[in-house]
C-alpha positions in Angstrom: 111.2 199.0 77.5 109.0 197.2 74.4 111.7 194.6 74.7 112.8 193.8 78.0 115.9 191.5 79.0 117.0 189.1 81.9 115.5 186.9 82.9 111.7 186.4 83.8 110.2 185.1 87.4 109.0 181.4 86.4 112.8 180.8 85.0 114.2 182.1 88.2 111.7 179.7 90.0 113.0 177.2 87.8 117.0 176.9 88.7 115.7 177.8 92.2 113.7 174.6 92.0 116.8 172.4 90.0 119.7 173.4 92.2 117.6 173.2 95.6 117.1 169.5 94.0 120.4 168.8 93.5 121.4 170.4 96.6 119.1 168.2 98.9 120.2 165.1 96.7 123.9 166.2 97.7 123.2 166.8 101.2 121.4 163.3 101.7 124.0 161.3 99.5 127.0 162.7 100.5 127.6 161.0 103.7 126.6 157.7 102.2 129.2 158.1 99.6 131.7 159.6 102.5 131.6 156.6 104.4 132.2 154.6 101.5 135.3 156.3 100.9 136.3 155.5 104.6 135.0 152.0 104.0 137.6 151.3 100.6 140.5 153.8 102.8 140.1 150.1 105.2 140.5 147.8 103.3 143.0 148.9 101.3 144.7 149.9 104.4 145.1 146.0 105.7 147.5 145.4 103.3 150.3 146.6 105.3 148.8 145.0 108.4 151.5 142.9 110.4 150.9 138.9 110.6 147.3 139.1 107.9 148.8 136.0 106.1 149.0 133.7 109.6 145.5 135.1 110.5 142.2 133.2 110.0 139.2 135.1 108.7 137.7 135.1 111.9 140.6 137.5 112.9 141.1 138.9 109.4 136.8 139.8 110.4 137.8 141.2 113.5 141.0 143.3 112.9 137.8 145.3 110.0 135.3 145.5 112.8 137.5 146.9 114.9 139.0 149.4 112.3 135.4 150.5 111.4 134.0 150.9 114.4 137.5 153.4 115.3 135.9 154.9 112.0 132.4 155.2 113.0 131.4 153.1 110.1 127.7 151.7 111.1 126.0 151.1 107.8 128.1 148.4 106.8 126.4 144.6 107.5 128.6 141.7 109.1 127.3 139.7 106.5 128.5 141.9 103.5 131.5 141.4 104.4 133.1 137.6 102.5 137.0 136.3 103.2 138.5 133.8 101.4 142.3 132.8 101.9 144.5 131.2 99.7 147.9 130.7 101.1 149.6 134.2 101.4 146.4 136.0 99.8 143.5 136.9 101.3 140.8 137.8 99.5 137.7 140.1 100.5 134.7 141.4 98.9 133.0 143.9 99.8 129.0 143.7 98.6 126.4 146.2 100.2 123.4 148.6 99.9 122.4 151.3 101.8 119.7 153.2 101.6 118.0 156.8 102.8 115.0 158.9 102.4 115.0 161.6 100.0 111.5 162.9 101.1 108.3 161.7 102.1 107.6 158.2 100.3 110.6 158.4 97.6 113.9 156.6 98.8 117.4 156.3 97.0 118.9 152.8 97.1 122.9 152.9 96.9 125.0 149.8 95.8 128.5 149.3 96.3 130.8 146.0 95.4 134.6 145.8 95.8 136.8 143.5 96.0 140.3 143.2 97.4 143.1 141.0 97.0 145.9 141.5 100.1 149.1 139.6 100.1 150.1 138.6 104.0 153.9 139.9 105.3 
C-alpha cells in the first residue's frame, strides 16, 4: 500500500469538471448547429422547386419563409437572407449570427455564410 494506484480525487474532479464543460457546451450549441443543418437541407432543397427560374425574389423570399417556418426555423433574420437572379440562376446567400448564453455573463457568438447557386426548370 506504500505505492498506491488509480487515480487520486482532484484528477477525478478534474475530467468531472472538462466533460461537464463540454457537455453543457454540447447541449447549448447543438440546436444552433441543428437548425443550421435544417437551414442548408432548404436551400439546397429549392433546386428542384417547380417554376424558381419564372419567379421573382420576392417569391423566390417567400416560397424560404414558408419552407422555414414549416421547419420551425426562427433564428434566421429576413434580412440575412440576399437573392440575386441572372437569367435561369438564382443566386442566394445565406449570411447570419446567432448567438446564446453559455452561463451567467459569458455568451457564444455563431457565424454562418453560404451561398447557393440554383438553376430554374
Amino acid at each position: 500500500m506504500a505505492r498506491q494506484r488509480g487515480a487520486s480525487g482532484l484528477t477525478m474532479l478534474v475530467f468531472v469538471l472538462f466533460f461537464g464543460s463540454l457537455l453543457a457546451l454540447l447541449i447549448k450549441l447543438g440546436p444552433i448547429y441543428m437548425d443550421d443543418l435544417t437551414i442548408q437541407e432548404i436551400f439546397e432543397g429549392l433546386d428542384g422547386t417547380q417554376g424558381l427560374a419564372a419567379m421573382g425574389p420576392a417569391e423566390v423570399r417567400s416560397v424560404i419563409n414558408k419552407r422555414l417556418g414549416v421547419n420551425n426555423v426562427r433564428q434566421l433574420d429576413a434580412n440575412a437572407i440576399t437573392i440575386d437572379k441572372d437569367g435561369q440562376v438564382v443566386r442566394i446567400k445565406v449570411d447570419y449570427a446567432t448567438s446564446t448564453n453559455l452561463f451567467r455573463n459569458v455568451d457564444a457568438v455563431v457565424s454562418f455564410n453560404h451561398e447557393y447557386e440554383i438553376t430554374g426548370k
